[in-house]
C-alpha positions as CSV (number, residue, x, y, z in Angstrom):
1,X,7.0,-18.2,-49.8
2,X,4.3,-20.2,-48.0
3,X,1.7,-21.7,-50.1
4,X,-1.0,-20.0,-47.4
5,X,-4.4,-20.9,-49.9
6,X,-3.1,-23.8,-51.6
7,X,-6.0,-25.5,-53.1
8,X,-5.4,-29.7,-53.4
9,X,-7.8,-32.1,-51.9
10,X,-6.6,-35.1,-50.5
11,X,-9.5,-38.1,-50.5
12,X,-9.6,-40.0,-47.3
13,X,-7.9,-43.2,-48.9
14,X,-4.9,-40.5,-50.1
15,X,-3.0,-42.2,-46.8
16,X,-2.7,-45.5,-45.7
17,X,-4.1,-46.7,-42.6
18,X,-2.6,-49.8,-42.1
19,X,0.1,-52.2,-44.0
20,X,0.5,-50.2,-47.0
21,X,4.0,-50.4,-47.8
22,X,5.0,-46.7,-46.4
23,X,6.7,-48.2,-43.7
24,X,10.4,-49.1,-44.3
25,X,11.6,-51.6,-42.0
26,X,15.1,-51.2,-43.5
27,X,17.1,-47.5,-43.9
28,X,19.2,-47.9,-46.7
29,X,22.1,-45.0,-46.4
30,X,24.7,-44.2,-49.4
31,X,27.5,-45.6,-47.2
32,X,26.0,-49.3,-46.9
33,X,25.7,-49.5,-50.6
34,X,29.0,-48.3,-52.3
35,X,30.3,-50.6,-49.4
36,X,28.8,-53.5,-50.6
37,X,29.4,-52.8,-54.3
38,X,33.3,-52.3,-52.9
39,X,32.6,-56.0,-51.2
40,X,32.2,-56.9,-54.6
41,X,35.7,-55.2,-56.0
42,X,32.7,-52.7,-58.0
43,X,32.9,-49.0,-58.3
44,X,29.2,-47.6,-58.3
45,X,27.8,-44.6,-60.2
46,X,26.1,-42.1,-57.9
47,X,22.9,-42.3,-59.6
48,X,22.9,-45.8,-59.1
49,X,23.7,-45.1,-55.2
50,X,20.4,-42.4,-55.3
51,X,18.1,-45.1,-57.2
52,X,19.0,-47.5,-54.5
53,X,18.6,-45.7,-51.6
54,X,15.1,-45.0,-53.2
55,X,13.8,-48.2,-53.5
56,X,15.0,-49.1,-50.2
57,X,15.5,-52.9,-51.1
58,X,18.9,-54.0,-50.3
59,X,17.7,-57.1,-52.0
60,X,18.2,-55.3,-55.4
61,X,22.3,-54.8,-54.4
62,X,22.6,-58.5,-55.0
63,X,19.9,-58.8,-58.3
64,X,22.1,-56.0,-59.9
65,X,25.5,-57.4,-59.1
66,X,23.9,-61.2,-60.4
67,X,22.8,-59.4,-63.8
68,X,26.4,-57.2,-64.0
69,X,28.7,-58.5,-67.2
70,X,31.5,-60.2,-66.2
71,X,34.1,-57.4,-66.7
72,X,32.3,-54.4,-65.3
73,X,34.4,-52.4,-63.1
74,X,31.7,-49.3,-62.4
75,X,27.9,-50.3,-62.2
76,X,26.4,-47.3,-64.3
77,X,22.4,-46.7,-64.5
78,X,22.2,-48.6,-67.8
79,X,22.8,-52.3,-66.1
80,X,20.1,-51.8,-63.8
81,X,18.0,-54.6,-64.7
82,X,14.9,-52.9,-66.3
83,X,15.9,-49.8,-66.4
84,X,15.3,-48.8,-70.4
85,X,16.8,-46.1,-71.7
86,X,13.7,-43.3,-72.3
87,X,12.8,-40.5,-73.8
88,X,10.6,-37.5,-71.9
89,X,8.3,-36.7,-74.8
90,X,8.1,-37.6,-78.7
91,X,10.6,-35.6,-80.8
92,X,9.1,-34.9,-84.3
93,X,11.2,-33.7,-87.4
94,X,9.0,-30.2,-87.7
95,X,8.8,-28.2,-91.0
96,X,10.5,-26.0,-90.6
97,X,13.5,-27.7,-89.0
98,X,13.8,-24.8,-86.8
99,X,10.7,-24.7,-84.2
100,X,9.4,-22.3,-81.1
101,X,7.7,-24.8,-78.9
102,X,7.3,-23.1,-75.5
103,X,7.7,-19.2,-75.3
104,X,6.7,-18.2,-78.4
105,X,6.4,-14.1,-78.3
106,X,2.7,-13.1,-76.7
107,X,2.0,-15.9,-74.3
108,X,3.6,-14.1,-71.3
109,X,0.9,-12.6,-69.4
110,X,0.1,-10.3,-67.0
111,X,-0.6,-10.8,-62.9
112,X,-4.0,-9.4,-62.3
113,X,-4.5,-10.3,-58.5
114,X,-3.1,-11.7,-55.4
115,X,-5.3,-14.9,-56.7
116,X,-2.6,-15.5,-59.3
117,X,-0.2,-16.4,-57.0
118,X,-2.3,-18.8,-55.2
119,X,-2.4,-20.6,-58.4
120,X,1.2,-19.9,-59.6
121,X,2.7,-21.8,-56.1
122,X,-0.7,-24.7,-56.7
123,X,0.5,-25.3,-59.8
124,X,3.8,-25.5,-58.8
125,X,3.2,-27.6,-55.8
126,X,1.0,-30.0,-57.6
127,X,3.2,-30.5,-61.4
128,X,6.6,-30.9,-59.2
129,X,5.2,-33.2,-56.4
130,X,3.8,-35.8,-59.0
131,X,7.2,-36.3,-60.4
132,X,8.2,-36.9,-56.8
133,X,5.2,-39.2,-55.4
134,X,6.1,-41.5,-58.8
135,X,9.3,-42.3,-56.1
136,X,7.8,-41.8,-53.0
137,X,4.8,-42.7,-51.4
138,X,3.5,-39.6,-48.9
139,X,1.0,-39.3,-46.6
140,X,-0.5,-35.8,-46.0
141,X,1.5,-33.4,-43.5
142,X,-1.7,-32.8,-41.4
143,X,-2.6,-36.9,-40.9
144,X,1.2,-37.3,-40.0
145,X,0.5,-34.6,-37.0
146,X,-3.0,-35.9,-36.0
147,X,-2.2,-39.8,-36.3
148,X,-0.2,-40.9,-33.2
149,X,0.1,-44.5,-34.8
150,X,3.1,-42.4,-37.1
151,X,5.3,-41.3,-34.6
152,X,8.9,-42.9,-35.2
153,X,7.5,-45.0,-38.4
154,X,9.4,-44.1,-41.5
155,X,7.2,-42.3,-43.9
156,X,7.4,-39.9,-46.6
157,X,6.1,-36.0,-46.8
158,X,6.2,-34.0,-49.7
159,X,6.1,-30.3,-50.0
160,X,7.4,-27.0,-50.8
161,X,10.3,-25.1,-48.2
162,X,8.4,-22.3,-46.6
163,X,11.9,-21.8,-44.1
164,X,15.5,-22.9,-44.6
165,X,18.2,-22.1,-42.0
166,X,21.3,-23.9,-40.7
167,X,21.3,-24.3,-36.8
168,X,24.7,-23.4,-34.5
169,X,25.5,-27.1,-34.7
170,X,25.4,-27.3,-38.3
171,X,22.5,-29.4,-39.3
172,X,20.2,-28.2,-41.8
173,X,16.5,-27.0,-40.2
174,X,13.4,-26.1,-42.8
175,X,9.3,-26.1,-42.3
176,X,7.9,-28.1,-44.9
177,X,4.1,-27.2,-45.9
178,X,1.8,-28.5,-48.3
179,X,-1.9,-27.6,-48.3
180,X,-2.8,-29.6,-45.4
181,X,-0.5,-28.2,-42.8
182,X,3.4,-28.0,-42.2
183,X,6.0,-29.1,-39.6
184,X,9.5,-28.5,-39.5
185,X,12.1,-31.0,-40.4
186,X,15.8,-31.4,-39.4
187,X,18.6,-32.8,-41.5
188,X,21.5,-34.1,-39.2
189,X,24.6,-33.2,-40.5
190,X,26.4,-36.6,-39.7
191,X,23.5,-38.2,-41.7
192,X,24.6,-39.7,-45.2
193,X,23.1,-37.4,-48.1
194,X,23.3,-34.6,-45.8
195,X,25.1,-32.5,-48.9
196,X,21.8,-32.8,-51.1
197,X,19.9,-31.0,-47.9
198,X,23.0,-28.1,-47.4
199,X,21.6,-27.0,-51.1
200,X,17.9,-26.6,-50.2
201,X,16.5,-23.5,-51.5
202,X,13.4,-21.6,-50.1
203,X,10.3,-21.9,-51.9
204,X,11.4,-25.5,-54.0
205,X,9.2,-28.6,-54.0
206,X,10.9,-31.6,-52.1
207,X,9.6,-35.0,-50.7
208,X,11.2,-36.6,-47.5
209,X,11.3,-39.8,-46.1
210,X,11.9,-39.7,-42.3
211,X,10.4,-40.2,-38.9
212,X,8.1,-37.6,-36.9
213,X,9.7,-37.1,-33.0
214,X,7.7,-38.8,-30.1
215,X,6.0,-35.0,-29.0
216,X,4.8,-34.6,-33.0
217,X,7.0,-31.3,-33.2
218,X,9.9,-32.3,-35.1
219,X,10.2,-34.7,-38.4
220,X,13.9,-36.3,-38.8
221,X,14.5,-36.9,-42.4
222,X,16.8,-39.5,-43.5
223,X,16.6,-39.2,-47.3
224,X,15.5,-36.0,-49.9
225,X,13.7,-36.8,-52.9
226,X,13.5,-33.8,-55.5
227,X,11.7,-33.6,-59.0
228,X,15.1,-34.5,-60.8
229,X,15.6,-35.7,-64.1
230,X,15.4,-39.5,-64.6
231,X,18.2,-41.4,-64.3
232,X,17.2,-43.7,-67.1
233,X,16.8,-40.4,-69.9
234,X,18.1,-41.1,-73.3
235,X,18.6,-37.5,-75.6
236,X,17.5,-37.4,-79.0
237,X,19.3,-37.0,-81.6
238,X,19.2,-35.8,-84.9
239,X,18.6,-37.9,-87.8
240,X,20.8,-35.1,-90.1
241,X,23.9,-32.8,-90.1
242,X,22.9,-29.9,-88.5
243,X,25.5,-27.3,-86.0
244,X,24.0,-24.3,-83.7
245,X,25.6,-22.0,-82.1
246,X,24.9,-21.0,-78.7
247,X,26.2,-17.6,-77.5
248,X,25.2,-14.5,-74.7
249,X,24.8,-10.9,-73.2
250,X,26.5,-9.0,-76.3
251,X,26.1,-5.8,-74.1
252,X,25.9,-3.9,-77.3
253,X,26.3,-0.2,-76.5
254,X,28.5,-0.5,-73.3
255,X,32.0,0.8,-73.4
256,X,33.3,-2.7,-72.7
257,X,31.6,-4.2,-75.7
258,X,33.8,-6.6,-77.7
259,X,33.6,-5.1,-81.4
260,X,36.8,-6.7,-82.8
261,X,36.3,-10.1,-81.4
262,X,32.1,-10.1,-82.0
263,X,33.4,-9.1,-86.1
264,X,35.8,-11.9,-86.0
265,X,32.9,-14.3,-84.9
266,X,31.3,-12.7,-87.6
267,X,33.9,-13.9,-90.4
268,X,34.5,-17.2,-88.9
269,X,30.5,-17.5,-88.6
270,X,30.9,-16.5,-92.6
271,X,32.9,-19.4,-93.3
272,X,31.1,-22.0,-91.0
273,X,28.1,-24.7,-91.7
274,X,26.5,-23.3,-89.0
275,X,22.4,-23.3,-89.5
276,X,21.4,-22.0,-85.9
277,X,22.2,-19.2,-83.3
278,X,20.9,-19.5,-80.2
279,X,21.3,-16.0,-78.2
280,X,20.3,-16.1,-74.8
281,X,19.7,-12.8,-73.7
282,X,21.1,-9.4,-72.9
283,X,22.0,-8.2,-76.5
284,X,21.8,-4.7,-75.5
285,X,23.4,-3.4,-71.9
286,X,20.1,-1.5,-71.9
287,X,19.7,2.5,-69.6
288,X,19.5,2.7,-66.1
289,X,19.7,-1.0,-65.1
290,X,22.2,0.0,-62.5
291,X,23.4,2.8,-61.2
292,X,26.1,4.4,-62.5
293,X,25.3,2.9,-65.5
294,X,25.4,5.7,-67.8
295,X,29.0,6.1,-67.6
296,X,29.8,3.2,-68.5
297,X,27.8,3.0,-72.2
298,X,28.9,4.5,-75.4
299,X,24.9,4.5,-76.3
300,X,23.1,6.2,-73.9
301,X,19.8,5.7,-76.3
302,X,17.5,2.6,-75.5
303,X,16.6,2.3,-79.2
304,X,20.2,3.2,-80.8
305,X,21.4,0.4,-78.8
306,X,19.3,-1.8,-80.4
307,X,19.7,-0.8,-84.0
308,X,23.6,-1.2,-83.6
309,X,22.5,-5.0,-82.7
310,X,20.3,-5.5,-85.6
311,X,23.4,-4.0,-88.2
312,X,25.7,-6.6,-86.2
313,X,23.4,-9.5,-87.1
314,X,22.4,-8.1,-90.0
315,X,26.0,-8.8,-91.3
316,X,26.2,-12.2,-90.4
317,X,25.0,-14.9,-93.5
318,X,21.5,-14.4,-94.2
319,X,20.9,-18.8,-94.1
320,X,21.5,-19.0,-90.2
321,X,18.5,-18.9,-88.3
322,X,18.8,-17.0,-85.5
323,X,16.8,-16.9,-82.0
324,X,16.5,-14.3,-79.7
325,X,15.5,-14.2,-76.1
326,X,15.6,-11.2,-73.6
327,X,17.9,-10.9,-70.5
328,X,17.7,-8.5,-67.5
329,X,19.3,-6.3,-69.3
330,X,16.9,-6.2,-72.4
331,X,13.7,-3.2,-72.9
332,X,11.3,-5.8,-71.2
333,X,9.9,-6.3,-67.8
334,X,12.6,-7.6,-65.3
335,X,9.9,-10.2,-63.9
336,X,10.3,-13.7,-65.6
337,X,9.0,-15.1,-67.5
338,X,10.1,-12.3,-70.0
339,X,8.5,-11.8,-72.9
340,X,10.0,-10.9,-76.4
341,X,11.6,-8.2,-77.4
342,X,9.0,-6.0,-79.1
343,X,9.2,-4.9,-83.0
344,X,9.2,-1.2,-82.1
345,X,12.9,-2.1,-81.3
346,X,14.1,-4.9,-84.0
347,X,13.0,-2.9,-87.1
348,X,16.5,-2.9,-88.8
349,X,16.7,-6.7,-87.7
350,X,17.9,-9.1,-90.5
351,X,14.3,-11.5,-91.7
352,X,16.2,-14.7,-90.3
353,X,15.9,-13.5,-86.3
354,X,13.3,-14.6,-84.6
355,X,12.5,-13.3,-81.5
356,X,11.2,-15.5,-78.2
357,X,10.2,-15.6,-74.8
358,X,12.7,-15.8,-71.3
359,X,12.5,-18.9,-70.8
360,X,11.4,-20.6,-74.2
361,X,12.2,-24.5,-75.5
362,X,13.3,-24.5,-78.8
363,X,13.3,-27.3,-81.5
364,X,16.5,-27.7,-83.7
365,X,16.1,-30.6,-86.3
366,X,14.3,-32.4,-83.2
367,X,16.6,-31.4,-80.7
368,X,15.3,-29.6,-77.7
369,X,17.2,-26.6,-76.2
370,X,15.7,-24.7,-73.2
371,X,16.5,-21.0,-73.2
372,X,16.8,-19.4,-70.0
373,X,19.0,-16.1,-69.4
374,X,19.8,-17.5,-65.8
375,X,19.1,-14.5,-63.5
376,X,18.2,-17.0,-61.2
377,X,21.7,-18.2,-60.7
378,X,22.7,-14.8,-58.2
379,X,20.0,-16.6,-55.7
380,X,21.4,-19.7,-55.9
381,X,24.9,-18.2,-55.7
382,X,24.0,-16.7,-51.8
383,X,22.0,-19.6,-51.0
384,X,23.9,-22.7,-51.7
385,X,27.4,-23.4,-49.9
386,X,29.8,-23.4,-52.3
387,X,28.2,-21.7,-55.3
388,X,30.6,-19.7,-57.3
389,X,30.2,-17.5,-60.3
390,X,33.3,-19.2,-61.6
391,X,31.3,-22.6,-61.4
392,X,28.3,-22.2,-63.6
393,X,28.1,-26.0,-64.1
394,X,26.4,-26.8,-60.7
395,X,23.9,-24.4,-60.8
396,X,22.7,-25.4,-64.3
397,X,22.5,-29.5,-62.4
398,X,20.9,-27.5,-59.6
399,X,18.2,-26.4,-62.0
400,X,17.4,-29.6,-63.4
401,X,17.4,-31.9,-59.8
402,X,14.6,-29.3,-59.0
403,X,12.9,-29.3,-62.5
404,X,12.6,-25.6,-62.0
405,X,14.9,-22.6,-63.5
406,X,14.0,-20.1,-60.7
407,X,12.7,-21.7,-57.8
408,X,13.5,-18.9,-55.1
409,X,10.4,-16.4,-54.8
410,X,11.3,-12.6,-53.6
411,X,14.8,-12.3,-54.1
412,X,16.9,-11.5,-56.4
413,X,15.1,-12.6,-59.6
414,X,11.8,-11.1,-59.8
415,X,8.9,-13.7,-60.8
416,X,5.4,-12.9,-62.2
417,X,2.9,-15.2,-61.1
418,X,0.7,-16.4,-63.6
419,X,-1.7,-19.7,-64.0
420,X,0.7,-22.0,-64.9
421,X,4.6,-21.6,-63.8
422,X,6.2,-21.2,-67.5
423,X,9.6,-21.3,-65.5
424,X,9.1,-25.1,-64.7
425,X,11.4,-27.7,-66.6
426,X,8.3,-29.6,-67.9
427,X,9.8,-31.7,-70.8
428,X,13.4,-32.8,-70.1
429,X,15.2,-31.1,-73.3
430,X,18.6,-32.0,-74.0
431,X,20.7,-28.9,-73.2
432,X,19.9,-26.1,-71.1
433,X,21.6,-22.7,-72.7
434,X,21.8,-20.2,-69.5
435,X,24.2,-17.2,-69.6
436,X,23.9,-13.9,-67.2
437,X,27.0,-14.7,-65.9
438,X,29.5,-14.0,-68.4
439,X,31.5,-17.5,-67.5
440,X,31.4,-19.8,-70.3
441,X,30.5,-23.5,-68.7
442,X,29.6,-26.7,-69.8
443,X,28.3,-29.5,-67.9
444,X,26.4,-32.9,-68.7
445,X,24.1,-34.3,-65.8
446,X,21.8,-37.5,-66.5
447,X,21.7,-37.4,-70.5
448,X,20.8,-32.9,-70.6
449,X,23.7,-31.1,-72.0
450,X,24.3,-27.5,-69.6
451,X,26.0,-24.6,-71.7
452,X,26.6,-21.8,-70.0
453,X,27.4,-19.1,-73.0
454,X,29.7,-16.2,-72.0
455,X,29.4,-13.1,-73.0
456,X,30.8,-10.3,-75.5
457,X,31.4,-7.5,-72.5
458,X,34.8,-7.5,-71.0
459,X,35.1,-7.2,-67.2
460,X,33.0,-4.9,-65.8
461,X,33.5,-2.5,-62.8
462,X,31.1,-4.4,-60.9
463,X,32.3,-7.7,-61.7
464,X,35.8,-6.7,-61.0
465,X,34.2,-5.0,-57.3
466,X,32.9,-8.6,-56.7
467,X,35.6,-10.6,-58.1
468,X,33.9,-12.0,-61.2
469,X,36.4,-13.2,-63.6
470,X,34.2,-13.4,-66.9
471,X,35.4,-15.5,-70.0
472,X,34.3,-13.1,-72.8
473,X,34.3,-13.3,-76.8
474,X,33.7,-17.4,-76.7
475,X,31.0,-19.2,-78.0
476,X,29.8,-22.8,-78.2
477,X,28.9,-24.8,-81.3
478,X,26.9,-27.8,-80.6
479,X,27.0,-30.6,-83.2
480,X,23.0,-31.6,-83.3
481,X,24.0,-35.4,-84.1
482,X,26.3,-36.5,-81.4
483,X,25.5,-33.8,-78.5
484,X,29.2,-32.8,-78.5
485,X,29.9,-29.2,-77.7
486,X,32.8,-27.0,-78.7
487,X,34.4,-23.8,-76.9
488,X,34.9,-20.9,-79.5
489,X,37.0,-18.6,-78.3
490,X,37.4,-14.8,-80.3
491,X,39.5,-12.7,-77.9
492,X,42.5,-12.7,-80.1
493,X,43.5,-12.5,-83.7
């Protein structure tokens, strides 16, 4: 997706012209470092290795092994010298303890014209690239192309991916663009990093430091810079005993629903100091998502489907609060952001649900959990080299190096363009509850806790035609004061 009328102006003085410090004199590569830590009988976190290769000071190699305890066998990120622990964002104790912060039902709204797209991909462009230019310093794409005095100079770009392909020799090709112009860049396979450029998804926001060919036609990138979360991120906490439970795609009125293990999650739910459910899409498996599907539900009505759900929660304890966001699967738009579930559909629902947005952030006793059904995970599935449905933990990192839950535009997960892109990870939260996939996964990258919840469906024809092996009838419960998660599983007696 190109970002054609991209509106950002660059002043002249946006670039340097001379001496500015955007010329590295020195390529610092992953290999060089971990062998000098190894020099040093030291193991070395790969976020360490990243941070590094970022600053591009080989200086700080020696600093950091100066400052090191005396026993430390692996550097980690917290004995970078400076490098305090942080938090993205104040976390308040609301009233209630249970709080809707982003996606709360009615915000979602409508496209109205092709102009909303131009300012979907500008805000996109521009809230993404400033986490990036924090790290990098860039020069405009269209003064790299005019200026001569760039050629085979190190410098950074940054951009969105208009093209990715691989070539027949196995390096990775893409055109980056911004609003100034684009050029195409080539990531050499025998390069170090050259993994982080065999994930590169179409329509992501990326910065690149590299070196533009003699002719001006090709840019060789030695390093990839994206959004990510920062290494130095410190969860919250909270203050007070509190448990959630995060669960998925009940599927309620398909013939391979789960009714004896979803009314033994009910009874052990009964028994439990549980004070939150988190559901994370999909309740119902919805009429005529696929086709076929009619013979494979037990409900063929939209709105019977529904009510079954709302006598299934309704028999859970009435003290849990419980929050409810769509899936594909759900009576709403397929285009995400989502919005709720409307009331026409949750009359016979229980007063404790609450019903959100896809995605929405949600506060739990100051803890922040980002809701997102994970559609998004099929496109990253056929686009990244060794994605697996049986592997849900990468593509949950995946989503949070990019700071973006959906960042591929006209595939498989169908986006709405509005002012603002609501599927951007603005705040850092501290878990990310996906599902879609029906494969419970849990995963833990740079302080944010991943869950992927399974689901309450059996295998399905189509996920046995594609090979899918789901884990159903398990949920997580998360203990809100230590972050530590705990697989639930309800297939058996």
């Amino acid at each position: 997706m190109a970002l054609f009328a991209l509106i950002i102006t660059f002043a002249p003085s946006a670039y340097p012209i001379s001496g500015s410090g955007y010329i590295y004199d020195q390529m610092l590569d992953a290999q060089v470092i971990v062998q000098r830590f190894l020099e040093k009988k030291l193991q070395v976190h790969p976020d360490v290795v990243r941070y590094l290769t970022e600053q591009g000071d080989a200086t700080l190699i020696d600093q950091l092994v100066a400052s090191l305890p005396h026993e430390t066998l692996v550097v980690s990120p917290g004995h970078i010298p400076g490098l305090a622990p942080s938090r993205d964002g104040a976390r308040f104790l609301p009233d209630p303890t249970c709080e809707v912060i982003k996606g709360k039902a009615g915000s979602v709204g409508n496209v109205e014209s092709v102009q909303d797209y131009i300012h979907y991909f500008r805000d996109r462009h521009s809230r993404l690239g400033e986490m990036i230019r924090n790290r990098l310093a860039v020069i405009p794409i269209e003064a790299l192309l005019k200026n001569s005095r760039f050629r085979q100079e190190a410098v950074g770009i940054l951009g969105m991916i208009s093209e990715v392909k691989t070539t027949t020799k196995g390096h990775r090709m893409t055109v980056i663009e911004d609003s100034t112009g684009h050029v195409p860049v080539l990531f050499n396979k025998d390069r170090p990093g050259f993994s982080d450029a065999e994930s590169l998804l179409p329509d992501e926001v990326v910065g690149v430091r590299g070196t533009l060919s003699n002719d001006g036609r090709l840019f060789f990138a030695d390093q990839l810079f994206r959004p990510d979360i920062p290494i130095s991120h410190a969860p919250f906490l909270s203050e007070r005993p509190g448990k959630a439970v995060l669960i998925s795609d009940i599927h309620a009125g398909s013939t391979t629903f789960l009714a004896e293990a979803w009314q033994r999650f009910g009874a052990w739910l009964s028994e439990s100091d549980v004070s939150y459910m988190l559901i994370a899409g999909d309740i119902v498996d919805g009429i005529g998502v696929y086709p076929g599907q009619e013979h494979e539900l037990t409900i063929s009505n939209i709105y019977e489907q529904y009510e079954l759900v709302g006598s299934l929660l309704g028999e859970l304890p009435s003290n849990i609060r419980i929050i409810i966001s769509p899936g594909n699967h759900d009576v709403v738009r397929g285009a995400e952001p989502q919005p709720a579930i409307p009331c026409q559909f949750t009359g016979n629902y229980p007063k404790n649900c609450a019903f959100v947005e896809n995605p929405a952030l949600i506060s739990l006793q100051g803890v922040q959990v980002l809701m997102y059904h994970g559609r998004s995970i099929d496109d990253m599935i056929s686009l990244v080299p060794g994605a697996s449905y049986e592997k849900p933990g990468p593509m949950m990192e995946g989503m949070l190096q990019r700071r973006h839950l959906a960042s591929v535009y006209g595939r498989r997960t169908p986006i709405a363009a509005d002012k603002q892109d609501k599927l951007l990870i603005d705040t850092v939260p501290e878990v990310l509850h996906t599902g879609h996939i029906h494969v419970t996964g849990i995963t833990r990258y740079r302080g944010v806790l991943g869950i992927n919840a399974g689901a309450w469906q059996s295998q399905t024809a189509f996920q046995k035609q594609m090979n899918v092996n789901p884990t159903p009838a398990q949920a997580v419960l998360l203990d809100l004061q230590t972050l530590v998660p705990e697989v639930l599983d309800f297939s058996a007696a």
